[in-house]
C-alpha positions as CSV (number, residue, x, y, z in Angstrom):
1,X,99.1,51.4,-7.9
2,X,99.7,52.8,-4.5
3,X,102.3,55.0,-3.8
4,X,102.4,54.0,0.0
5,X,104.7,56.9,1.1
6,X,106.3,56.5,4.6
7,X,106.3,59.0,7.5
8,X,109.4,59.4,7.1
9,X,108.8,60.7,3.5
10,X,106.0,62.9,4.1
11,X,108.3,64.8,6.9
12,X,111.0,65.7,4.0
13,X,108.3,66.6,1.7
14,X,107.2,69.1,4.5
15,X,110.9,70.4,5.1
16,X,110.8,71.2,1.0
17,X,107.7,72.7,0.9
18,X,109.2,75.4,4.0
19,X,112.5,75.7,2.6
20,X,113.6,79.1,1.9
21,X,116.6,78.5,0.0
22,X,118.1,76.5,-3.1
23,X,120.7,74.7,-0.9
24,X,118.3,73.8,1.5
25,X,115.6,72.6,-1.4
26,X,118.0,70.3,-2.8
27,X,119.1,68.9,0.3
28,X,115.4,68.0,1.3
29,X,114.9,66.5,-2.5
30,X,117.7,64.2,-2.1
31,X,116.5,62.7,1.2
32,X,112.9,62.4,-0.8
33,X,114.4,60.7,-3.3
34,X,116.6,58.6,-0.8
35,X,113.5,57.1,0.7
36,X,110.7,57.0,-1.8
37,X,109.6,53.4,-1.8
38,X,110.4,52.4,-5.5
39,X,107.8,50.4,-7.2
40,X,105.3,51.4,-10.3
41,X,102.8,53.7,-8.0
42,X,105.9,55.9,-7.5
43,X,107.5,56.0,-10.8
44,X,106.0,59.8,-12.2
45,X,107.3,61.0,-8.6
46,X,110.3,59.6,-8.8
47,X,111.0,61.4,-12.4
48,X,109.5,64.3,-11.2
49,X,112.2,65.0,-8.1
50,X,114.8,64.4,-10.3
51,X,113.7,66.7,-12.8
52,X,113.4,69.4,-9.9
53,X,117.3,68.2,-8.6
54,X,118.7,68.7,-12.0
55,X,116.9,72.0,-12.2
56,X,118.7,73.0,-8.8
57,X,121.5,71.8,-9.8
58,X,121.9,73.4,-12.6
59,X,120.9,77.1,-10.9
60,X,123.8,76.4,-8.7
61,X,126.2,75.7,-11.1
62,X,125.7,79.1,-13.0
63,X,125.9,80.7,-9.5
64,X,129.1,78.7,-8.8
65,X,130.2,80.8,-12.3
66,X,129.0,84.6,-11.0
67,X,130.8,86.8,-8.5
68,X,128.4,86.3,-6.0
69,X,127.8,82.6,-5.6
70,X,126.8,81.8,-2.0
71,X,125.8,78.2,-2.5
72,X,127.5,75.3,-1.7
73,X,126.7,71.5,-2.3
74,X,129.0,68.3,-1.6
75,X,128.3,65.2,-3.3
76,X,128.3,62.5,-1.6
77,X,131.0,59.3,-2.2
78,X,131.9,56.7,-0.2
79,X,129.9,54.6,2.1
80,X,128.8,57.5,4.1
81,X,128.8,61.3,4.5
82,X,130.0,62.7,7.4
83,X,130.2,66.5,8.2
84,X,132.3,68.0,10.6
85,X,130.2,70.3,12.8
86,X,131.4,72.7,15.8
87,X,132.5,76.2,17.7
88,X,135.3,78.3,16.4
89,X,138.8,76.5,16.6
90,X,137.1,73.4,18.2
91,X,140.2,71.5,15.8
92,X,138.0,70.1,13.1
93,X,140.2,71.3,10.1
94,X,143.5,69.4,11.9
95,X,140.8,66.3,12.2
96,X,140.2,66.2,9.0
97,X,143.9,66.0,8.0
98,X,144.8,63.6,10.1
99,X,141.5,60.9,9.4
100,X,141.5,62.5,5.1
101,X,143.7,63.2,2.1
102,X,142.1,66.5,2.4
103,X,144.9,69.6,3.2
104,X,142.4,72.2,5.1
105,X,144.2,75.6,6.1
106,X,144.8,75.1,9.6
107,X,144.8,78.5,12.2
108,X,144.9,79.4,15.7
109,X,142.5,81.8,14.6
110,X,138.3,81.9,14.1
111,X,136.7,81.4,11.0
112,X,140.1,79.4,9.7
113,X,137.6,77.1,7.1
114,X,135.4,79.9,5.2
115,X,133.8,76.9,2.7
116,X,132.5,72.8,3.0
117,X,135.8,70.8,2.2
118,X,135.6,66.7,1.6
119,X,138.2,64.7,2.3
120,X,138.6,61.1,1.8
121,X,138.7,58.8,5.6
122,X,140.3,54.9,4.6
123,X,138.4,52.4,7.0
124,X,139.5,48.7,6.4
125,X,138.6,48.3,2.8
126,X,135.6,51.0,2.1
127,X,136.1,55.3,2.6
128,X,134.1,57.4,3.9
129,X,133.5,61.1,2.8
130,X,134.4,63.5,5.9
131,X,133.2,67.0,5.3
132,X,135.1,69.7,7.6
133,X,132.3,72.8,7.6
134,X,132.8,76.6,8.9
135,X,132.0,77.2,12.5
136,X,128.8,77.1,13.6
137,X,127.8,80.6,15.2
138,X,124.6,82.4,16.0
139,X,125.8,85.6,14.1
140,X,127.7,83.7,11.2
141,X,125.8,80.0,10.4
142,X,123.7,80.2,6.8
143,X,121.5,78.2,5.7
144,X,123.6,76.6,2.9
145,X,125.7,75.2,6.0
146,X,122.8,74.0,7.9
147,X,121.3,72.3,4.3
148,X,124.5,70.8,3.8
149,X,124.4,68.7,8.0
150,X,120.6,68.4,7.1
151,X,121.5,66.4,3.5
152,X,124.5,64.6,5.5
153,X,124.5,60.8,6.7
154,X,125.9,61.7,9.8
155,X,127.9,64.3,12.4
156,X,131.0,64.4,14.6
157,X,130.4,67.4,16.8
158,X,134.2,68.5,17.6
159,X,134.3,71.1,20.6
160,X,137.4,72.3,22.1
161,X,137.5,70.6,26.0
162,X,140.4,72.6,27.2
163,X,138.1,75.9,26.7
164,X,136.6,76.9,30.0
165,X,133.6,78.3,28.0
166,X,132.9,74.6,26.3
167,X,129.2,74.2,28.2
168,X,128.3,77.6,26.6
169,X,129.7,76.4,23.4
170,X,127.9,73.3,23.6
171,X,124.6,75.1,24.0
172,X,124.9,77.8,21.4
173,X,125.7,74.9,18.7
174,X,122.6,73.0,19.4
175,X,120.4,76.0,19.4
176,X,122.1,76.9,16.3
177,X,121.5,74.6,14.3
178,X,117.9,74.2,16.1
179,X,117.4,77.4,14.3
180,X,117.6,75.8,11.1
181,X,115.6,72.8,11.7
182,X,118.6,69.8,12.9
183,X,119.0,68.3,15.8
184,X,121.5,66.2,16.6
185,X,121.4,63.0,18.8
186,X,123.8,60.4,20.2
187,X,123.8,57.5,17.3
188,X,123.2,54.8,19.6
189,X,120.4,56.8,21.2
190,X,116.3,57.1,19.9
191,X,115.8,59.5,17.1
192,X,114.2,62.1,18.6
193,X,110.3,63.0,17.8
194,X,109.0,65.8,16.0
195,X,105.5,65.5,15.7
196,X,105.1,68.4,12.7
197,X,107.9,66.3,11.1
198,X,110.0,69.7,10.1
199,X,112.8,69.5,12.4
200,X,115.9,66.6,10.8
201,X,117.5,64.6,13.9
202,X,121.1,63.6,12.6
203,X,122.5,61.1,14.7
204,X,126.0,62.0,15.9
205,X,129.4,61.7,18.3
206,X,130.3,64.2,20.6
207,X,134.1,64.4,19.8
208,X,136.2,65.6,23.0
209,X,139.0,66.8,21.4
210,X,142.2,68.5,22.8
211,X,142.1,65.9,25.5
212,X,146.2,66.5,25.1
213,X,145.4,69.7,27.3
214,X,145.5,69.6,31.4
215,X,142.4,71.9,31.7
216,X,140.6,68.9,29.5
217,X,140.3,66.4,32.2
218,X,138.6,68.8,34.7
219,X,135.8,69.9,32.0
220,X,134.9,66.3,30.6
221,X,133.9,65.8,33.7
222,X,131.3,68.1,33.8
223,X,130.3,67.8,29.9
224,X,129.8,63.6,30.9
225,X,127.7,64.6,33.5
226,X,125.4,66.9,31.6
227,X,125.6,65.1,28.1
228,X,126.6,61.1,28.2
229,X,122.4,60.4,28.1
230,X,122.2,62.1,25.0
231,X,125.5,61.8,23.0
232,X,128.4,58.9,22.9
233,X,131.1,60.9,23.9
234,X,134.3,60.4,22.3
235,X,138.1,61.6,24.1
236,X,140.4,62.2,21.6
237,X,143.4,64.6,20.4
238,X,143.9,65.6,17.3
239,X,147.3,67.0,17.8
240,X,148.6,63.7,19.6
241,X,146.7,61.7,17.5
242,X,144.9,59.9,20.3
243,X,141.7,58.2,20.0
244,X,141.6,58.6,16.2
245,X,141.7,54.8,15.2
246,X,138.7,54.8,17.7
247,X,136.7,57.4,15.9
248,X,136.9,55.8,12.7
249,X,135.6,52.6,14.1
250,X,132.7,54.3,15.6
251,X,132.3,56.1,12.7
252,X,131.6,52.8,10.7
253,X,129.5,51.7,13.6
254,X,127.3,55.0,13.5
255,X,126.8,54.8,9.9
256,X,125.2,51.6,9.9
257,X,126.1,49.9,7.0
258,X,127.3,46.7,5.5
259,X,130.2,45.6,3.2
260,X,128.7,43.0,0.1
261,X,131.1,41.4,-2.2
262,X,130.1,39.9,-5.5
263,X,131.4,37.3,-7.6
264,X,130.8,35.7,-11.0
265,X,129.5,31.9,-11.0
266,X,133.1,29.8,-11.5
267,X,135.7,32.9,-10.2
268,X,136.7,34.1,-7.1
269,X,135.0,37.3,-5.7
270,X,135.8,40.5,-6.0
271,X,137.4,41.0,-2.7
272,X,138.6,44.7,-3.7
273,X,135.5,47.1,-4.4
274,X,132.6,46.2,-2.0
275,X,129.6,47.4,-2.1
276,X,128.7,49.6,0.4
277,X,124.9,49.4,1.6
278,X,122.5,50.6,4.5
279,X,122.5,47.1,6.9
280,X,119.0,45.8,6.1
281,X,119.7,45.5,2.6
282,X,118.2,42.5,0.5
283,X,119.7,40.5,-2.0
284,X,116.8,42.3,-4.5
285,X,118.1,45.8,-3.4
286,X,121.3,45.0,-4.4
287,X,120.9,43.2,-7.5
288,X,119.4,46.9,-8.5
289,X,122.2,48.6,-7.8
290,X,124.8,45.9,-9.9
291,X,122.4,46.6,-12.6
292,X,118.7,47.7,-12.7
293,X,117.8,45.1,-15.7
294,X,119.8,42.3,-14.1
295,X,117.8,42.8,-11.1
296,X,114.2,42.0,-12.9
297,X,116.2,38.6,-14.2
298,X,117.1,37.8,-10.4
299,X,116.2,34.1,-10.1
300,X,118.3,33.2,-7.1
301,X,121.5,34.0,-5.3
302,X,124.3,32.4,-3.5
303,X,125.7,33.5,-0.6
304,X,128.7,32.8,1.7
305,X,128.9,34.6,4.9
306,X,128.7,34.1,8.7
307,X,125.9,32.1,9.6
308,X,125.5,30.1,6.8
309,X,127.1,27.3,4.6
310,X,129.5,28.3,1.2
311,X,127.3,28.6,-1.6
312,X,123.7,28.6,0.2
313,X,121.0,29.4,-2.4
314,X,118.5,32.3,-1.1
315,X,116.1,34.5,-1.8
316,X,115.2,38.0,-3.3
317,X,114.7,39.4,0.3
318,X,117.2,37.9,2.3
319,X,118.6,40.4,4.4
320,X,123.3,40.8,3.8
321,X,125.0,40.7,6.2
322,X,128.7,42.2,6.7
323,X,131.1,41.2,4.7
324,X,129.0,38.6,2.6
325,X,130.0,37.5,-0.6
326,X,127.3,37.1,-3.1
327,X,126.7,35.5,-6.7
328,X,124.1,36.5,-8.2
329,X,121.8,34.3,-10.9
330,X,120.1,35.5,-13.5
């Protein structure tokens, strides 16, 4: 059978074959393993990048247990990974305390966040992972820091708008991280082309923050001008607080997915733990991720949602909608 491997696929196969470190290896494995179409045709390759994950994995972890450990990995949780990228004391460590659980050391100095930490961000009834990252730099950005943006769902690029130099820090981030193969781009805009396929566009929000500060409103001016075609750009403060409830909504917006709830024939549904899935999911996909034997059982399914009656019988591929509830036949 086939193996019918996507464009899409072939690109991150490229990025592993021309990755020069462990971090950045892993990273590209997981996105091959994210969108390799499964079916029969690509069961030996499926086995065969886990195999090669584990065997990262476990490299990293006996690193992790040596003096000299350099590499970082954050596994993902929620319905979504989101990292945290930006210049020195753009305010990304006080933005992740104030969307998170997380406690990040918080400086009015450079450099303040040294290592990747996760936090936790409540939206409605689902979380999503934020990941607050060291400054991006030309003299200081690795390429764990760049696998770890690469391997993420999605960024918030946090620059400091009362700085005078913010254009300049604008630039150097992009070409930064152009360095090492990402490019970011506004969520709601078209991913970017790369016709060799090596460089990773990762859609993201430009996040204005310090908009508390009076030189602010003079420079977002100019950073509108120059950016609004290719990033939404997002006013907030993380000091006041303003603009956060906005972030997380286009955070859940940017990410794209949809919230299924499942019930048992004769009881009410599970209204407390939905599942969390890319929106385009079918009712087959998600029958394999309740259970991957229940799914080859899958008869039929009931739905109720918006858009159609309580109880409507459909089929394996019918696309879920947010917040449908689903009961699932075998």
């Amino acid at each position: 059978m086939p193996a019918n491997l996507t464009p899409q696929y072939k690109a991150a196969e490229e990025r592993y074959r021309l990755a020069e470190t462990p971090a950045e290896k892993l990273a590209a494995l997981e996105e091959m393993m994210a969108i390799i179409p499964k079916h029969k045709g690509t069961e030996h390759m499926r086995a065969d990048i886990k195999r090669r994950i584990s065997k990262l994995k476990q490299m990293d972890e006996k690193k992790s247990h040596g003096k000299h450990g350099i590499e970082h990995n954050v596994e993902k949780e929620g319905g979504g990974q989101v990292v945290l990228v930006g210049p020195p004391n753009s305010g990304k460590s006080k933005i992740l305390s104030r969307l998170t659980n997380a406690h990040p050391d918080i400086g009015d100095y450079p450099f303040t966040t040294q290592m990747p930490l996760p936090g936790m961000m409540p939206y409605e009834d689902i979380k999503f992972q934020i990941v607050d990252m060291p400054p991006i730099t030309e003299e200081f950005t690795e390429p764990w820091m760049a696998a770890i943006v690469r391997n993420a769902d999605a960024a918030l690029f946090v620059v400091d708008m009362s700085d005078t130099s913010v254009l300049d820090q604008i630039a150097a981030t992009l070409k930064t991280l152009e360095k090492f193969r990402v490019r970011l781009y506004g969520w709601d805009k078209p991913i970017p082309q790369d016709e060799f396929g090596i460089i990773v566009p990762k859609k993201t929000i430009l996040v204005a923050n310090k908009m508390d500060e009076p030189e602010s409103l003079d420079n977002i001016q100019v950073v509108l001008e120059l950016y609004d075609d290719r990033f939404p750009i997002l006013p907030i403060s993380s000091e006041s607080c303003r603009g956060l409830e906005d972030l997380k909504e286009q955070i859940f917006k940017m990410l794209d997915v949809v919230r299924v709830y499942t019930k048992i024939p004769g009881k009410p549904a599970d209204m407390d733990s939905p599942y969390v899935v890319p929106h385009g999911t079918t009712v087959q996909e998600l029958a394999t991720l309740v259970h991957k034997d229940f799914a080859q059982k899958l008869r039929f399914a009931r739905i109720w949602g918006h858009g159609k009656f309580d109880g409507q019988m459909v089929g394996r591929e019918d696309i879920l909608n947010d917040r449908d509830v689903i009961e699932l036949h075998g």
